[in-house]
N, C-alpha and C positions, 0 to 999 in steps of 0.2 A: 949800394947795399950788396954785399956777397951772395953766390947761390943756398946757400946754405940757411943763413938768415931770412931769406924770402922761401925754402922750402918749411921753415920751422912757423910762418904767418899762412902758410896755406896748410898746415897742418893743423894749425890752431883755431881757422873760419870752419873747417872741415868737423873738427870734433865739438864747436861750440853748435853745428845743428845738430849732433846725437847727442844731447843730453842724457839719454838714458845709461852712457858713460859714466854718469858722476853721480854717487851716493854718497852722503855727509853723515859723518862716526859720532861729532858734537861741533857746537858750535854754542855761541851767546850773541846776542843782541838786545839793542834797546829799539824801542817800536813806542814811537812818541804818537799816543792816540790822540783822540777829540777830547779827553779830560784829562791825560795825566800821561806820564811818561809809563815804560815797563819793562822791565827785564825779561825775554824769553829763552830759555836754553833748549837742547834737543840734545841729547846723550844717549848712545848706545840705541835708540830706539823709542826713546821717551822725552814727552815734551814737559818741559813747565813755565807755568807764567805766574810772575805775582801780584795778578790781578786778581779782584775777588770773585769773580764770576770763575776762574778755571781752578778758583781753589774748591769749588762747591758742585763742580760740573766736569771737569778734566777737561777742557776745551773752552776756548772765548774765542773773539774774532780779529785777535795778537796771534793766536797759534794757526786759527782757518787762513789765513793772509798771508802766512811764512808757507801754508804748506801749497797752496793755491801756485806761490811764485816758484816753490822747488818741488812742482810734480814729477813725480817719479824719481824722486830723486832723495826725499825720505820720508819714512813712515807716519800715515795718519796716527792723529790722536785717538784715543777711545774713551769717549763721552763716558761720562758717570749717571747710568736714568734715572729718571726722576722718582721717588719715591713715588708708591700710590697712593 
């Protein structure tokens, strides 16, 4: 392995523990729960999932678990309250 190539793997250990590097613009995924698969996307700052709890709520536990594993890295949802 050339020096070059082994400085571009110790640049890559070195930035993978600052995470607070890396903030994501959009993305999609699917997130296969305990009853049903799900679509969840995050754009510009906004999340959505097309389960029915985040269509009535603006948050489920598809978008709490996406945001859990990219802390700081993109923006919380914000919950919809509950009516009183």
């Amino acid at each position: 392995m050339d020096s070059s190539m082994i400085g571009k793997i110790e640049k890559a250990m070195r930035y993978a523990q600052e995470p607070d590097r890396i903030s994501f613009n959009q993305f999609q995924v699917n997130f296969n729960g305990d009853h049903d698969s799900h679509t969840v996307t995050y754009s510009n700052g906004k999340w959505t999932c097309d389960c029915g709890f985040f269509g009535a709520r603006g948050v489920c536990s598809h978008v709490m678990t996406l945001e859990r594993i990219l802390m700081g890295m993109v923006t919380p949802a914000q919950a919809v309250p509950m009516p009183a």
